[in-house]
N, C-alpha and C positions, 0 to 999 in steps of 0.2 A: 435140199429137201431132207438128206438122209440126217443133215444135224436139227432141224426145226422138229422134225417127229418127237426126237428124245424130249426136247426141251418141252413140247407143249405135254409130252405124258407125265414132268417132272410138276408142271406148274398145276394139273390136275391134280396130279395125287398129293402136292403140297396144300390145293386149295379145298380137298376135301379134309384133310389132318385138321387145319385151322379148321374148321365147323363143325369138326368130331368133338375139339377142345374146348371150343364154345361152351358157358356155361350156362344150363338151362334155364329159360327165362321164367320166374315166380309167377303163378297165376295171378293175376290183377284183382287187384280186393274190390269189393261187391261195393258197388252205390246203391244210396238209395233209393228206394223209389220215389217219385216225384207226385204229387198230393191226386197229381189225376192219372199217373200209372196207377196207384193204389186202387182206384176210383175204377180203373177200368177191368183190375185183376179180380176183383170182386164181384163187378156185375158178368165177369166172364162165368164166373164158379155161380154164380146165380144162372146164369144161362143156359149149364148145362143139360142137352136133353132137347133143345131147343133149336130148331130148324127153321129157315125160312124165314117168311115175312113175317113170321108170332117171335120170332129171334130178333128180328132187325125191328121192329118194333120195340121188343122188350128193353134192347140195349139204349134206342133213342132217349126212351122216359127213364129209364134208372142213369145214364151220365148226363141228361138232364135233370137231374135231381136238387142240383145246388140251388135253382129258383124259389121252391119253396123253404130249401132252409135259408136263404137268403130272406125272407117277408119274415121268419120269428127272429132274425136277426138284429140288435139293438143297433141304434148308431152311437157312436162315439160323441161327445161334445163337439170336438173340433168337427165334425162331419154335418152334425147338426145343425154346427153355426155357419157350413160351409153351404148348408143347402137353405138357410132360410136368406142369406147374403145372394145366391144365385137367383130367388126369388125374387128380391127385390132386385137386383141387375138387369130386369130384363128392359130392353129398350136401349140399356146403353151398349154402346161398342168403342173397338181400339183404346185409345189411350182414355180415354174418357173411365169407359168399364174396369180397366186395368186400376186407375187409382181409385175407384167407388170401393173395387171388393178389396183392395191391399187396408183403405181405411176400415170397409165394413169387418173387418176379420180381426182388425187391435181392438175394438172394442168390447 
């Protein structure tokens, strides 16, 4: 006992040195925000002042907001041809549907 005392106050005071000598770790650099944190930081600053259910309302409809600008939203070509090919697909299915829309889309 009287040797294990010594030895476990050597391996303390050793294993606090090593952590003293440790070098400080760098703050981690900032990410960015992702398109619906933005979304959310905004209608928060929009919010402020705002309690309750006039709050929780208010938040629903403003990070619902991408519905309408999604309707002045153009489609793309490929998108357009992707939706009039799904139109006429309709009825088929499996393999059948798979090579209608693989042809209807080289076209």
């Amino acid at each position: 006992m009287k040797k294990l005392l010594p030895l476990i106050a050597a391996l303390c005071l050793a294993c606090g040195m090593a952590q003293a000598q440790a070098p400080a770790k760098a703050p981690a650099p900032a990410r960015e925000l992702t398109p619906q944190q933005q979304k959310m930081r905004a209608c928060n600053k929009e919010a402020t002042g705002m309690k309750g259910d006039e709050r929780k309302a208010f938040m629903k409809e403003c990070l619902s907001a991408k519905k309408s600008e999604r309707a002045a939203h153009e489609l793309t070509p490929q998108q357009q041809k992707m939706r009039t090919c799904n139109k006429e697909a309709v009825g088929k299915k499996g393999a059948e549907r798979k090579a209608f829309m693989k042809e209807c889309m080289r076209k």
